[in-house]
C-alpha positions in Angstrom: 145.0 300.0 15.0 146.1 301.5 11.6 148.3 299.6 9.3 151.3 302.3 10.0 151.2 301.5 13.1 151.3 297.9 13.4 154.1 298.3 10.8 156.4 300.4 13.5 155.3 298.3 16.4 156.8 295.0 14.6 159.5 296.3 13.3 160.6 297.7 17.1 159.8 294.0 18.0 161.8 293.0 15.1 164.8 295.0 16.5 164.6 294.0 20.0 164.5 290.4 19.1 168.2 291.3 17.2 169.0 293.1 20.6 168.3 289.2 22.0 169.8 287.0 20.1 173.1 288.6 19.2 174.9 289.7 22.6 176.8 286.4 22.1 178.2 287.1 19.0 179.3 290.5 20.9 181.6 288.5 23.4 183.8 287.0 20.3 184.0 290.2 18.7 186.0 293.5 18.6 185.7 297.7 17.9 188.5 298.7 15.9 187.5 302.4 16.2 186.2 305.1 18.1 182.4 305.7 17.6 180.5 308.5 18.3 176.4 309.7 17.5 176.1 309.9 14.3 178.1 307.0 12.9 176.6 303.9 11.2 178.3 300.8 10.3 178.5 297.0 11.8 180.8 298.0 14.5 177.8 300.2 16.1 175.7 296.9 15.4 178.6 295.3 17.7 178.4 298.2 20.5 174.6 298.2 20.9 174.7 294.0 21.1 177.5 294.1 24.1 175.4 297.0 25.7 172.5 295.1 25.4 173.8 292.3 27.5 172.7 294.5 30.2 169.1 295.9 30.3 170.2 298.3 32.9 172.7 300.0 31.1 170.6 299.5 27.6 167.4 299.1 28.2 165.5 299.5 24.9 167.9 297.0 23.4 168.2 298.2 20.0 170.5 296.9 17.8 170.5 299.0 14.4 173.7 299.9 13.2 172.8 303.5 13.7 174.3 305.4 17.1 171.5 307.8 18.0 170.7 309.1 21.2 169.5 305.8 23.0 173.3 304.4 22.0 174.9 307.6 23.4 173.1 307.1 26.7 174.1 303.8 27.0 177.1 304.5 26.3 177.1 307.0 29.2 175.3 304.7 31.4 178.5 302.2 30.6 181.0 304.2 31.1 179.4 305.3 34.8 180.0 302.2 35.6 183.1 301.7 34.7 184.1 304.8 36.2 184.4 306.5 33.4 183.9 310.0 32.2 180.7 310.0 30.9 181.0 311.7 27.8 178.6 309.3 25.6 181.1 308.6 23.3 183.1 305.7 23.0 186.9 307.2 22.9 190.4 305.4 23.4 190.1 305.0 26.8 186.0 303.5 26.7 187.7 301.4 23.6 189.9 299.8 25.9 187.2 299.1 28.2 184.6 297.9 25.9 187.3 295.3 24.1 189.0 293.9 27.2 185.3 293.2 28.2 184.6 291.2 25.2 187.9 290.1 25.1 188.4 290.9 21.8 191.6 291.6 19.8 192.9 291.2 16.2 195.1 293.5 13.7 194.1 297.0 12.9 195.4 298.7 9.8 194.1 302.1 8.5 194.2 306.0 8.6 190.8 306.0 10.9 191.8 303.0 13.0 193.8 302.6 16.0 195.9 300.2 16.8 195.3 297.0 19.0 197.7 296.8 22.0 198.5 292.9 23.2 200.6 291.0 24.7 201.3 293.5 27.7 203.4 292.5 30.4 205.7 293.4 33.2 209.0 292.6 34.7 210.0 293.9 38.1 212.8 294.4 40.4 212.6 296.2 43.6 213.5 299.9 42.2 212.4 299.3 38.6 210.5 297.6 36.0 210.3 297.5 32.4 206.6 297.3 30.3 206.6 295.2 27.5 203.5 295.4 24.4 203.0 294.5 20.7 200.8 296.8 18.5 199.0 295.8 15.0 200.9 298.7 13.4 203.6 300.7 14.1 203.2 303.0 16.5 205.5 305.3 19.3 204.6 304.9 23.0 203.9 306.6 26.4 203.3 305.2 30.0 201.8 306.6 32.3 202.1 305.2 36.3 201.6 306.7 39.2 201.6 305.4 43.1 198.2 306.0 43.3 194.9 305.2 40.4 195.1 306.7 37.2 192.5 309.8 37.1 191.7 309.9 33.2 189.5 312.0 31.0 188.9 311.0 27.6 188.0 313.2 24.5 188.3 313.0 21.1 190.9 310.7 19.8 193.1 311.6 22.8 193.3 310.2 26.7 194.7 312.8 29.4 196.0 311.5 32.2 196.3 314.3 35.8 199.4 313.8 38.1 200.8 311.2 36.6 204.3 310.5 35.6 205.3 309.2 32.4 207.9 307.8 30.3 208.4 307.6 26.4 209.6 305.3 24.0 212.2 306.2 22.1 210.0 307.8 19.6 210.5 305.6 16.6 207.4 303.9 15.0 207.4 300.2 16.4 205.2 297.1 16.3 207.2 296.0 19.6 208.1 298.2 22.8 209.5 298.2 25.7 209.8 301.3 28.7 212.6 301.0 31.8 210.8 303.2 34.6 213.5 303.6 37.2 214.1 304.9 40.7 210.7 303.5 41.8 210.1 302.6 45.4 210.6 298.8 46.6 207.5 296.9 47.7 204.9 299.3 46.3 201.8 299.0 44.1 202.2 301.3 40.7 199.5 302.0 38.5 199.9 302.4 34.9 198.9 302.7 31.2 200.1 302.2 28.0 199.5 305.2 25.4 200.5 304.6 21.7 199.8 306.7 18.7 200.4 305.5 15.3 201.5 307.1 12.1 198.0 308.4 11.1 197.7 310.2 14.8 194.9 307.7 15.9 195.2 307.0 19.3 195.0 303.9 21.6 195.4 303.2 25.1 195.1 300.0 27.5 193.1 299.1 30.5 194.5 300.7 33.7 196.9 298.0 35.3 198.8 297.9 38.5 202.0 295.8 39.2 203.8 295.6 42.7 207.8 296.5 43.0 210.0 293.8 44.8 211.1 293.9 48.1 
């Protein structure tokens, strides 16, 4: 075996052992923007270690910092399985996905980053309920609910959402908001989403949820 080629075999070895030992790290952590192939940075060092968790979805295990085509097919293979669109790119709505999964979180502040929706919640009567949620910047909000699951498609920097109602803030640029939906049905599950854009026209959106009305 020639030197070269000893050379390339440890340094895959080398990378896979990264793949090993980080995933850990992963959980703790967050993406604060949307990647795609092409893009290098830490944060692509951060996707490949939380897809690597599962051999299945990732099975070379690479961690590199790079996001080639073995990160886009993970990415695909991820977002399968999730029942997403498998588009092999991680959008707002794969964002969501990924970071709820780590159970990440922290501010966001930029013209390339989105902003980081917490503290989501939900008060109910029987005919209405009003959604609650903090952003890391300011930013203006749509929901999106529907009597039956959301049916999303993600592309780039935007979510679409198919036969779905919705309801818009008030169109000012907020840290904190709030949405009344009214004339809703007693004693009925809802499914929704919250949809924010921020000053810069970056785009988040959270996890599908469902809340029940009162009886």
């Amino acid at each position: 075996m020639n030197f070269t080629k000893r050379a390339a075999i440890a340094a895959t070895c080398a990378l896979s052992l990264v793949a090993i030992i980080t995933p850990s790290l992963a959980s703790a952590a967050s993406l604060t923007r949307q990647l795609q192939l092409g893009m290098k940075g830490a944060d692509v060092s951060t996707l490949q270690s939380f897809l690597a968790v599962d051999n299945t979805i990732y099975p070379q295990g690479l961690v590199t910092g790079y996001f080639g085509g073995l990160t886009k097919s993970a990415v695909s293979n991820f977002q399968s399985r999730n029942n997403l669109a498998t588009v092999g790119r991680v959008g707002p709505q794969t964002l969501a996905v990924i970071n709820a999964q780590m159970a990440g979180g922290g501010a966001v502040f930029g013209d390339i980053d989105a902003a980081t929706i917490t503290n989501l919640s939900v008060s109910r009567s029987n005919t209405s309920a009003s959604i609650f949620w903090n952003t890391s910047e300011e930013t203006r909000g749509v929901v999106y609910y529907s009597t039956s699951p959301l049916n999303e498609t993600e592309y780039e920097n935007t979510v679409t959402v198919v036969g779905a109602m919705t309801a818009m803030t008030d169109g000012a640029y907020r840290t904190s908001q709030n949405i009344m939906l009214s004339n809703l049905q007693s004693n009925t599950n809802y499914y929704y989403l919250v949809h924010t854009t921020d000053q810069a026209g970056n785009v988040s959106v959270s996890v599908p949820l469902m809340f029940t009305t009162a009886f």
